[in-house]
MDAnalysis code that builds the backbone (N, CA, C; Angstrom):
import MDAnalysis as mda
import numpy as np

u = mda.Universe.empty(558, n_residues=186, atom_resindex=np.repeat(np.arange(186), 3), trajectory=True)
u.add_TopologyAttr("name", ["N", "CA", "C"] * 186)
u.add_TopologyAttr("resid", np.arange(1, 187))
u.add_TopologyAttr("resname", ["UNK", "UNK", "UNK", "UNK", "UNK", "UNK", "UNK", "UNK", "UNK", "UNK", "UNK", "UNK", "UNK", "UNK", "UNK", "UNK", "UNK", "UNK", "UNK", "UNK", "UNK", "UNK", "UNK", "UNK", "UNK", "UNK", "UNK", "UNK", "UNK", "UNK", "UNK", "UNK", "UNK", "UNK", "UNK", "UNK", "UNK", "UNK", "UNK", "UNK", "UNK", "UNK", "UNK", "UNK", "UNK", "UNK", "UNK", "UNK", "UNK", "UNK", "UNK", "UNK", "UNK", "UNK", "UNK", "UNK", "UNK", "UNK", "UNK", "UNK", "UNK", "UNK", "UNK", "UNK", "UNK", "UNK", "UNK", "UNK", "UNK", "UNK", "UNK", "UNK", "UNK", "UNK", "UNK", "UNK", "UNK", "UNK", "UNK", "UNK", "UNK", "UNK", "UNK", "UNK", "UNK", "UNK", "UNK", "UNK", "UNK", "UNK", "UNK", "UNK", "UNK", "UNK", "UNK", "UNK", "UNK", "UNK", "UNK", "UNK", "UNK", "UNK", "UNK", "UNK", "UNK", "UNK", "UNK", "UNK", "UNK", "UNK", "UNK", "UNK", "UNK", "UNK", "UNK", "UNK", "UNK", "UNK", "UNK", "UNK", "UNK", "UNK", "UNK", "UNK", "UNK", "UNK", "UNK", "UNK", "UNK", "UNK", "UNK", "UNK", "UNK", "UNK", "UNK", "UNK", "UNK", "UNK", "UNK", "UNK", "UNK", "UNK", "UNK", "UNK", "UNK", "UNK", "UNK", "UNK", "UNK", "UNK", "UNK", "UNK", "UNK", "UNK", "UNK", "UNK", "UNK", "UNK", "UNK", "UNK", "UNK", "UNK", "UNK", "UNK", "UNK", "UNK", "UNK", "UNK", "UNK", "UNK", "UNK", "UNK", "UNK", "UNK", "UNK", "UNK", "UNK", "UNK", "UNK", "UNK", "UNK", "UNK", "UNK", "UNK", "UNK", "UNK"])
u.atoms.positions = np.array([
    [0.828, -1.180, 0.000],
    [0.000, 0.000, 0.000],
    [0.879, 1.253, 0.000],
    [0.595, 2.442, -1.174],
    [1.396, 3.860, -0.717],
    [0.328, 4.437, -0.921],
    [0.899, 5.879, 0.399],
    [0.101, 6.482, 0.294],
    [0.236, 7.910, -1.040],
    [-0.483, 8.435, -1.043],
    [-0.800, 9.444, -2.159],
    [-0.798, 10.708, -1.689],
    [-0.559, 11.711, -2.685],
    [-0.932, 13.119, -2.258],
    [-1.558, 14.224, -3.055],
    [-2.389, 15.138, -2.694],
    [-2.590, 15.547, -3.993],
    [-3.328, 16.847, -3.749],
    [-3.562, 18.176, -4.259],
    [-4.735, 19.693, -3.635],
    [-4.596, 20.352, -4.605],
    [-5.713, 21.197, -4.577],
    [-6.039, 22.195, -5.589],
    [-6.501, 21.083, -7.020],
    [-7.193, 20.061, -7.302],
    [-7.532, 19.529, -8.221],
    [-8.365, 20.759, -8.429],
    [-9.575, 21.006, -8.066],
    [-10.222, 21.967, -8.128],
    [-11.497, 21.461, -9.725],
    [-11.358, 19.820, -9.483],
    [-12.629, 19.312, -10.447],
    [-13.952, 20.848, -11.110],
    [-14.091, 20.171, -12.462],
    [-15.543, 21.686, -12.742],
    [-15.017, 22.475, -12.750],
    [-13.718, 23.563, -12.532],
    [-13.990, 24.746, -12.535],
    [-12.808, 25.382, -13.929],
    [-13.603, 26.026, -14.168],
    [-13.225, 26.535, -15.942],
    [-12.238, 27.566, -15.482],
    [-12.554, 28.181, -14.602],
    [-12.223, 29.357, -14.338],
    [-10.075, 29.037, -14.044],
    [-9.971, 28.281, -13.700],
    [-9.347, 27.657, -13.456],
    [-7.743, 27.498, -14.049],
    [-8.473, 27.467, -15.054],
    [-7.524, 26.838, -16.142],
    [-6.661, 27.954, -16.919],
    [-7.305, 29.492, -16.841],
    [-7.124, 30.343, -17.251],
    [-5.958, 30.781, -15.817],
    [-6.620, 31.299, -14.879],
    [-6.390, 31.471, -13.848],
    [-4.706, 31.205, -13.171],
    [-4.716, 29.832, -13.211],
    [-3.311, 29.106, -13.454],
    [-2.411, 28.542, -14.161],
    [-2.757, 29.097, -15.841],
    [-2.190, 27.916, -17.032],
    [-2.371, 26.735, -17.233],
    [-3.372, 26.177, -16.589],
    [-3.121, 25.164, -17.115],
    [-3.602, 24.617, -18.394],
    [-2.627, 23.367, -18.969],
    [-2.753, 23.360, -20.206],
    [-4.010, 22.367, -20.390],
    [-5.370, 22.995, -20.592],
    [-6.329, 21.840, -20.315],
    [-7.682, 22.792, -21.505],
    [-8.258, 21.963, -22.278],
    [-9.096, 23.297, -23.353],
    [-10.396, 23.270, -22.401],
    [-10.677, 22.487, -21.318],
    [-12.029, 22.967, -20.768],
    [-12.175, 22.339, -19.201],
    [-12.758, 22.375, -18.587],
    [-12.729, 21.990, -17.466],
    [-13.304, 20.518, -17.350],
    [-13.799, 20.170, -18.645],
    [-14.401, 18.263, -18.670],
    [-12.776, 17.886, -18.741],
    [-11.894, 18.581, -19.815],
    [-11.238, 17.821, -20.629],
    [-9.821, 17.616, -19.015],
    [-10.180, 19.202, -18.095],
    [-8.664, 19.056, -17.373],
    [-9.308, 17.860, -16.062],
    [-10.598, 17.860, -16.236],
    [-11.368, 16.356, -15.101],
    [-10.698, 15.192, -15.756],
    [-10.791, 14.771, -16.875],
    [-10.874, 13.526, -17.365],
    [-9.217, 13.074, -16.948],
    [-8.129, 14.546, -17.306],
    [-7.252, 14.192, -17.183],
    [-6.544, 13.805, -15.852],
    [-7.242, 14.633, -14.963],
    [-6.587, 14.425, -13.850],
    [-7.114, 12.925, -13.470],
    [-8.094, 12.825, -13.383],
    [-8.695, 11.207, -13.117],
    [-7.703, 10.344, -13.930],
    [-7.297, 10.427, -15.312],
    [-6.554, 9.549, -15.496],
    [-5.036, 9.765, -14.949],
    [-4.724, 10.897, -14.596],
    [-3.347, 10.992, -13.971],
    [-3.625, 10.343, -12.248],
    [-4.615, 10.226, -12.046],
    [-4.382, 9.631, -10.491],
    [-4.764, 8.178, -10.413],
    [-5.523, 7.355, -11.641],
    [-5.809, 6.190, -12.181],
    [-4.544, 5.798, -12.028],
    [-3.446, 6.319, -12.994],
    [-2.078, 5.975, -13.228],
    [-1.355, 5.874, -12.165],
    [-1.097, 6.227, -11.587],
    [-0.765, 5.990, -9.786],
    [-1.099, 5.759, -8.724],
    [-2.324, 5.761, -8.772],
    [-3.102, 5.374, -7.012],
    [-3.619, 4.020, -7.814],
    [-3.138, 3.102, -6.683],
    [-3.754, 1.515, -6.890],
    [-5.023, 1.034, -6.178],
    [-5.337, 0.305, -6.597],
    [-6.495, -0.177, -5.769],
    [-6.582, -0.536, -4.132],
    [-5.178, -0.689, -3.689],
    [-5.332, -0.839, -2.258],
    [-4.755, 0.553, -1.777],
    [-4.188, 1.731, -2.596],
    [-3.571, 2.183, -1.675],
    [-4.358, 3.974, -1.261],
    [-4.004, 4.432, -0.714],
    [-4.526, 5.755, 0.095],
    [-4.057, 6.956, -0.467],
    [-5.125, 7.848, -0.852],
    [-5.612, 8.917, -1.583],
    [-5.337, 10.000, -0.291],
    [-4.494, 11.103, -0.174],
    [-5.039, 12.863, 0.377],
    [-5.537, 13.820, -0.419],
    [-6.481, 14.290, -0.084],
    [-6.526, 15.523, -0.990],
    [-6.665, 16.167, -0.338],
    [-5.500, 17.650, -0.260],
    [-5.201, 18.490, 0.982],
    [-6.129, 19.488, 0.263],
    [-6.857, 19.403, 0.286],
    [-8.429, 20.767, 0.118],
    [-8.397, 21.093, -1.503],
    [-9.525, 21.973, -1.822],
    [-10.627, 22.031, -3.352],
    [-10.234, 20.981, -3.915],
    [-11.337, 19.940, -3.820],
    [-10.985, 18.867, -4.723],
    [-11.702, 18.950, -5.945],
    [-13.155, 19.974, -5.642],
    [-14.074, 20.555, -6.936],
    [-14.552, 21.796, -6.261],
    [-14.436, 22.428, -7.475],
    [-15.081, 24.002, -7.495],
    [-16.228, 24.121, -8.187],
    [-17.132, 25.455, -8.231],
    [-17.784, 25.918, -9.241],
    [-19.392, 25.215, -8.947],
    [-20.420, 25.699, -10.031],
    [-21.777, 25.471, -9.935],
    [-21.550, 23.806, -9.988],
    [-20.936, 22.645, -10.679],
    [-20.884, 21.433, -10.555],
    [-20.406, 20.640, -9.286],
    [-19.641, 21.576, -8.560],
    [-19.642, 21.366, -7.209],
    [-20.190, 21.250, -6.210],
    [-21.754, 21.839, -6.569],
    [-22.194, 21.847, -5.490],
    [-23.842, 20.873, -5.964],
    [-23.538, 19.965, -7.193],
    [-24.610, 19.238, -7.660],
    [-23.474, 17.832, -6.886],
    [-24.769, 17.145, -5.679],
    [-24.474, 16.269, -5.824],
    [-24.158, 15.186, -6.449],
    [-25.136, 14.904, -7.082],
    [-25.038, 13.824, -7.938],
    [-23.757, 13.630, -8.654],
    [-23.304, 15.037, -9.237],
    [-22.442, 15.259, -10.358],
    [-20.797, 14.836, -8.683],
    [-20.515, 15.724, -8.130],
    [-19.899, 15.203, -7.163],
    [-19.369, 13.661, -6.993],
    [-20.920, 13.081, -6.476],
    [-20.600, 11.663, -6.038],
    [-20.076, 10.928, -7.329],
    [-20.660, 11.483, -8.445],
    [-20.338, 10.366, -9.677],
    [-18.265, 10.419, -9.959],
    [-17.873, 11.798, -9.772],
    [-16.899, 12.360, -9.560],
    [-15.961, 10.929, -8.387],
    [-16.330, 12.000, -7.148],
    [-15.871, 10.744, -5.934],
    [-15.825, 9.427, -6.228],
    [-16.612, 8.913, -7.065],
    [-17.243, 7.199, -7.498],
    [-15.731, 7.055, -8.522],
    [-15.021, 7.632, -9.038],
    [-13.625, 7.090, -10.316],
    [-12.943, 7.673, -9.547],
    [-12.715, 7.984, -8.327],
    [-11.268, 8.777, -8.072],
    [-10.632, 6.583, -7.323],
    [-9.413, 6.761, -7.807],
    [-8.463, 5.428, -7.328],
    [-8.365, 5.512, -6.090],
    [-8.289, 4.242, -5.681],
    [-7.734, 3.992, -3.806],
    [-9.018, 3.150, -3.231],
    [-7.713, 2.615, -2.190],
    [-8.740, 2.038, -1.017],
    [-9.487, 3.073, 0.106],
    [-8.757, 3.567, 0.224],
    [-8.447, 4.485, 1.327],
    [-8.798, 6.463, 0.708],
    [-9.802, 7.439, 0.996],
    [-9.801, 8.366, 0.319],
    [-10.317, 9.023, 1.353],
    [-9.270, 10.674, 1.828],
    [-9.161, 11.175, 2.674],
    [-9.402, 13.141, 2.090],
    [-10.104, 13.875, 2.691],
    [-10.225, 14.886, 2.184],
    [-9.496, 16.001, 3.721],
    [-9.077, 16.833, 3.598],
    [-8.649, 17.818, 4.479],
    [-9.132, 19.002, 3.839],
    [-10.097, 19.634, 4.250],
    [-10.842, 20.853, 3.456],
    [-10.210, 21.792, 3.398],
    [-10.520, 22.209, 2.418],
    [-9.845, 23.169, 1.980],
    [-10.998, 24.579, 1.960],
    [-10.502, 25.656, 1.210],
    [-11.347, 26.852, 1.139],
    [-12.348, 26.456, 0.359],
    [-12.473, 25.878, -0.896],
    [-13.846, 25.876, -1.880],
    [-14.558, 24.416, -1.379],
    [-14.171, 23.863, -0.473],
    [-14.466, 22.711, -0.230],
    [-16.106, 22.670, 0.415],
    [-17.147, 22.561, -0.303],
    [-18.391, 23.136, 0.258],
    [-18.937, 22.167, 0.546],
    [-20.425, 22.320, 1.379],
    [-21.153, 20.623, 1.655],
    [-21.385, 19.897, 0.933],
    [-21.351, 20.069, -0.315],
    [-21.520, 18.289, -1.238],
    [-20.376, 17.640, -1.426],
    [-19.114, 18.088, -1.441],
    [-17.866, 17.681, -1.371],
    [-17.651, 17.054, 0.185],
    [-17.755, 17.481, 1.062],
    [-17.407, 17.542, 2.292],
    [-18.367, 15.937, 2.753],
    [-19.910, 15.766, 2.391],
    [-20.383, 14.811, 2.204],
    [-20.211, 13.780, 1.279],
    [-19.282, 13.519, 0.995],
    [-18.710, 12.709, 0.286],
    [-18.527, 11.487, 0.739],
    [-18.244, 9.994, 0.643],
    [-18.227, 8.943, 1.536],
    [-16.379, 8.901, 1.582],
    [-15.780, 10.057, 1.984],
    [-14.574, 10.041, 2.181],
    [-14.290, 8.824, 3.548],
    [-13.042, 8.230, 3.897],
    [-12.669, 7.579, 5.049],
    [-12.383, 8.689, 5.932],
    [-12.123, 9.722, 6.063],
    [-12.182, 11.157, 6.738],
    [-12.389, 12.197, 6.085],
    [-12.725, 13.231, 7.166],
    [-12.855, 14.415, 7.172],
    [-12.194, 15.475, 7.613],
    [-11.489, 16.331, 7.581],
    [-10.751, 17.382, 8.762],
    [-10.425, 18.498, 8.013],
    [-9.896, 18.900, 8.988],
    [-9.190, 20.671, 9.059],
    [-8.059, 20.358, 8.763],
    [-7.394, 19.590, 9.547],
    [-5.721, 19.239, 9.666],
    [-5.750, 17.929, 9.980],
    [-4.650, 17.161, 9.726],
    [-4.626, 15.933, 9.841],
    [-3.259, 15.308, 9.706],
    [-2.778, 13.985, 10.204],
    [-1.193, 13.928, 10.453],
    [-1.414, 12.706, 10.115],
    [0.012, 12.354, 9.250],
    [-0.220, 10.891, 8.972],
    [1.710, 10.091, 9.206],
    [1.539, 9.213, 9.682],
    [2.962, 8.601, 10.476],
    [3.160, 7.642, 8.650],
    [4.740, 8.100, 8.276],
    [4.805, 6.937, 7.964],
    [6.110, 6.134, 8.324],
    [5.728, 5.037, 8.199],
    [7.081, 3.938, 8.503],
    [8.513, 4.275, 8.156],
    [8.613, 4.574, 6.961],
    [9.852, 4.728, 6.082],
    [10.145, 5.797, 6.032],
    [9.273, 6.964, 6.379],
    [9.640, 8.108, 6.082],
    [9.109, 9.555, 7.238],
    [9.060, 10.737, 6.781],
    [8.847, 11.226, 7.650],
    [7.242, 11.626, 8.000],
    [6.924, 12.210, 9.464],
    [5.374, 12.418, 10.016],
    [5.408, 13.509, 8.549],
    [4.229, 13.579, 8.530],
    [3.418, 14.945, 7.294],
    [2.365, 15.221, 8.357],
    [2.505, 16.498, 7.979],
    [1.335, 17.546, 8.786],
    [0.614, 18.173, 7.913],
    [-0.449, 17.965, 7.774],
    [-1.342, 17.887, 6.079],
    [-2.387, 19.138, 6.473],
    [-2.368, 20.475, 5.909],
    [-3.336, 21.408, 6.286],
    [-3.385, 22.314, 4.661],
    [-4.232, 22.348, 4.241],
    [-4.939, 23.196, 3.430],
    [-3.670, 24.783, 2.921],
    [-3.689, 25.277, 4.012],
    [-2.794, 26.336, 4.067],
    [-1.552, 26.247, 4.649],
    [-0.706, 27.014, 3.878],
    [0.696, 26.580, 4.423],
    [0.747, 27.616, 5.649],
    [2.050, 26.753, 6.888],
    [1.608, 27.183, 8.419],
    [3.317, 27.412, 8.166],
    [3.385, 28.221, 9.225],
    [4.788, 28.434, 9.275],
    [5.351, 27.994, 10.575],
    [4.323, 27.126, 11.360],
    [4.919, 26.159, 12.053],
    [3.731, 24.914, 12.557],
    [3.904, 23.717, 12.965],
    [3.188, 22.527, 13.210],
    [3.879, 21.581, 14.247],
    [2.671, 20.677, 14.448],
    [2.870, 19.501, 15.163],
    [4.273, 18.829, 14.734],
    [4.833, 18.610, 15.601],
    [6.315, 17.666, 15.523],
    [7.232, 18.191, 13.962],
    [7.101, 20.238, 13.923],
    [7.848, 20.047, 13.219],
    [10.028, 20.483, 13.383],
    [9.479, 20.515, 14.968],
    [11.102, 20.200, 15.313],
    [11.674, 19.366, 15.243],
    [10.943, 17.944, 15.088],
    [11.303, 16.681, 14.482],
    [11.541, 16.259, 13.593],
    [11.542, 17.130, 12.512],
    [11.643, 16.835, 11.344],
    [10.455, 16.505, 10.526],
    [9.381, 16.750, 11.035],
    [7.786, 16.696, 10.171],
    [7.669, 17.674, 9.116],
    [7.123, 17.128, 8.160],
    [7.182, 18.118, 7.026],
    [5.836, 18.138, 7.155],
    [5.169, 19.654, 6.506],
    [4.056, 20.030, 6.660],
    [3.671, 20.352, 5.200],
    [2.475, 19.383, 4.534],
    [1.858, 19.585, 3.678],
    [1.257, 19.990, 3.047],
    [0.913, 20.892, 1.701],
    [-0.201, 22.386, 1.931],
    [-0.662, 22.369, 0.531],
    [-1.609, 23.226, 0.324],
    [-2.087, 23.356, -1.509],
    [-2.347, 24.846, -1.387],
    [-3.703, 25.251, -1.258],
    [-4.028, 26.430, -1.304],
    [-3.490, 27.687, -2.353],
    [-2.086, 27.816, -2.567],
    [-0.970, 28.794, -3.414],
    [-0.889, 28.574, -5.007],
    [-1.506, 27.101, -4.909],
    [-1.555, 26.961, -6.929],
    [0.221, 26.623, -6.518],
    [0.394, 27.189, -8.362],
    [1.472, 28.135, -8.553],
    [2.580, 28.719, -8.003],
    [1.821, 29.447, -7.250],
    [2.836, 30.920, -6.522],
    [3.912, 30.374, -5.585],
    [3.696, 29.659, -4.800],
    [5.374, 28.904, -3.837],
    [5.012, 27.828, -4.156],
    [6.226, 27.109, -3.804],
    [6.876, 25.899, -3.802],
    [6.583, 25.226, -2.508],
    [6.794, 26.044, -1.812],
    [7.216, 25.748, -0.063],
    [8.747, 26.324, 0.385],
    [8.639, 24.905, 0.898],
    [10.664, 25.422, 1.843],
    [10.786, 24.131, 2.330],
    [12.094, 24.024, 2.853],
    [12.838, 22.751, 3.323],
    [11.980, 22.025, 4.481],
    [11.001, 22.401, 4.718],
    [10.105, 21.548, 5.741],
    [8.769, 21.789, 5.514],
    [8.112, 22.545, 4.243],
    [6.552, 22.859, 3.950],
    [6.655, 22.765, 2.416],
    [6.101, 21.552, 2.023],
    [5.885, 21.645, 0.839],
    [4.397, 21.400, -0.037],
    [4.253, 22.134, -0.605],
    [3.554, 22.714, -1.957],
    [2.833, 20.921, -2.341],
    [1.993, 20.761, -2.388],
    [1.753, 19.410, -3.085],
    [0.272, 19.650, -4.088],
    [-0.155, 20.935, -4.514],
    [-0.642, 20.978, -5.720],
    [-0.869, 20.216, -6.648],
    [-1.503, 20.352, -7.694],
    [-1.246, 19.478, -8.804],
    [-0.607, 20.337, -9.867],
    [-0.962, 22.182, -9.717],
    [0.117, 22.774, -10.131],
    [1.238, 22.855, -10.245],
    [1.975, 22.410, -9.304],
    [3.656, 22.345, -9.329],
    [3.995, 21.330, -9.138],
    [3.003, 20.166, -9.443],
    [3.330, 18.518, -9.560],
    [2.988, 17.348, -11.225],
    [2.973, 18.943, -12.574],
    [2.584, 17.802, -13.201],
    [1.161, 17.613, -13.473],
    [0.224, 18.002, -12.544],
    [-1.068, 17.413, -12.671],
    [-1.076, 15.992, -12.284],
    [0.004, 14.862, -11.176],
    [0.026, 14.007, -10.450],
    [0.052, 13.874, -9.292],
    [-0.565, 12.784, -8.940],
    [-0.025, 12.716, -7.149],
    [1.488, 12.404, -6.895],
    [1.877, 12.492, -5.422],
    [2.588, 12.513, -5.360],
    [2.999, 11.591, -4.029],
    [4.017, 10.799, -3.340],
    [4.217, 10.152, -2.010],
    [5.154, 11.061, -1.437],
    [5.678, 10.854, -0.549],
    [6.032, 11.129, 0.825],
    [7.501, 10.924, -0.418],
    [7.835, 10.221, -0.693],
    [9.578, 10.008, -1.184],
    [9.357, 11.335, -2.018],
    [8.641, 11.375, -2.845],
    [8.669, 12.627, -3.728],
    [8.712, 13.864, -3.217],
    [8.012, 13.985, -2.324],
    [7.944, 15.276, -1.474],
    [9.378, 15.854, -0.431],
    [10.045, 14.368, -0.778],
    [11.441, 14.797, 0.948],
    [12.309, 15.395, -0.044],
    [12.232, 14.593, -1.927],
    [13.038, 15.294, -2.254],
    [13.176, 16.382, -3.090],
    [12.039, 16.711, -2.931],
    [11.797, 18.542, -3.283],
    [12.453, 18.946, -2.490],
    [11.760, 18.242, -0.963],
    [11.811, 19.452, -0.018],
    [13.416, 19.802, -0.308],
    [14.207, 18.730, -0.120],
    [15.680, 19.318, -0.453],
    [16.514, 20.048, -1.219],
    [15.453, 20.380, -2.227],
    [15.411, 21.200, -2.966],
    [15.272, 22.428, -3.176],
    [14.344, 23.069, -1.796],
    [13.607, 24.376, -1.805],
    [14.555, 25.157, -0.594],
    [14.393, 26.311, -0.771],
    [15.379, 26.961, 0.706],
    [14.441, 26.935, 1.950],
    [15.327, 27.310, 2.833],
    [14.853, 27.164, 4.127],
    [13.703, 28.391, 4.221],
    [12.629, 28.347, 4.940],
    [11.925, 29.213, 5.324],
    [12.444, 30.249, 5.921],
    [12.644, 31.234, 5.785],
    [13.408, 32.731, 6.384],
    [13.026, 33.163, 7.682],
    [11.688, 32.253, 7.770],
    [10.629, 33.035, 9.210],
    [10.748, 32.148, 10.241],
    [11.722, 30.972, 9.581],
    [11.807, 29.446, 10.737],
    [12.442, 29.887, 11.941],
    [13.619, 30.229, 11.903],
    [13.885, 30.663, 13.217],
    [13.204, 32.172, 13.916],
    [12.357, 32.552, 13.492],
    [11.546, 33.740, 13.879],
    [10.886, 33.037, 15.274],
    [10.385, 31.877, 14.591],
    [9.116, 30.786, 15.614],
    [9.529, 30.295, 16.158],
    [10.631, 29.468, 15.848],
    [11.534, 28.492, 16.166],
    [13.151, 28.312, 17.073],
    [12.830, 29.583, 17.090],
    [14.277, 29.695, 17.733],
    [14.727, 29.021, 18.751],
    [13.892, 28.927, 19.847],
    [14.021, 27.594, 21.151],
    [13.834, 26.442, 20.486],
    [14.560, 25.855, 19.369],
    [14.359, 24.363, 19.160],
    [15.096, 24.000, 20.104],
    [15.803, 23.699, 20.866],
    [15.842, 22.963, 21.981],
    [14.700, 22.759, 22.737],
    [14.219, 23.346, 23.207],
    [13.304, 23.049, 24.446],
    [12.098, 21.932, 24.060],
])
């Protein structure tokens, strides 16, 4: 089983596409794709995040259209952390959870602290927890311990925990870390 990652799909919304570049001619055509980009990687046993807007717009808020949506997304396991457009037909979804924030341990790798908006500090992240975020599109990346897991700055794919450590090593340090952080000892 791996787990998955994934925010700002932002299913239905046209507006969207303009908004952030993406290369998609309509909002059916950038659905179909993303469904098949997460087909292609999420397996049948393994576990789906979607760190908030998983659908936007007037189709967002038609159930039916929703659940049929929810009904092809891959995984055993399918977890939503709301996000801002995340409204009650989404939110009613037969997700395995629901939340604001949410933390997930893994074996091999490091805790993720999974919130909608990027925080400039979290649960166990003097430990080395990396903190997971969407909300920005585009606009950041993150930093050496908050990373960006969009589908904007991923490709239009999900992504695991290995993929994410080695961005993170990639991105500079947060400038404001020791602002918060300065007693990491204690």
């Amino acid at each position: 089983m791996t787990i998955w990652y994934t925010a700002d799909t932002h299913f239905g919304h046209d507006n969207i596409i303009k908004h952030c570049g993406r290369p998609f001619e309509s909002a059916s055509h950038m659905d179909a794709m993303l469904l098949a980009n997460l087909s292609a990687k999420v397996g049948p046993q393994d576990t789906l995040w979607v760190v908030g807007d998983f659908a936007f717009g007037p189709k967002a808020k038609d159930r039916k259209w929703v659940s049929n949506l929810f009904a092809r997304l891959p995984g055993k396991e399918k977890h939503l952390v709301v996000g801002n457009h995340d409204g009650e037909a989404t939110q009613q979804l037969p997700w395995t959870s629901v939340s604001q924030m949410a933390e997930v341990a893994h074996g091999t790798g490091p805790h993720a602290v999974l919130n909608h908006y990027p925080m400039i500090t979290w649960h166990r992240a003097r430990k080395g927890a990396l903190h997971l975020f969407g909300h920005v599109h585009d606009q950041w990346m993150g930093s050496r311990n908050a990373v960006n897991v969009g589908v904007d700055v991923w490709g239009y794919v999900p992504v695991t925990i290995r993929d994410i450590e080695q961005r993170a090593k990639t991105l500079p340090a947060n400038k404001h870390w020791q602002d918060v952080e300065h007693n990491a000892e204690l």
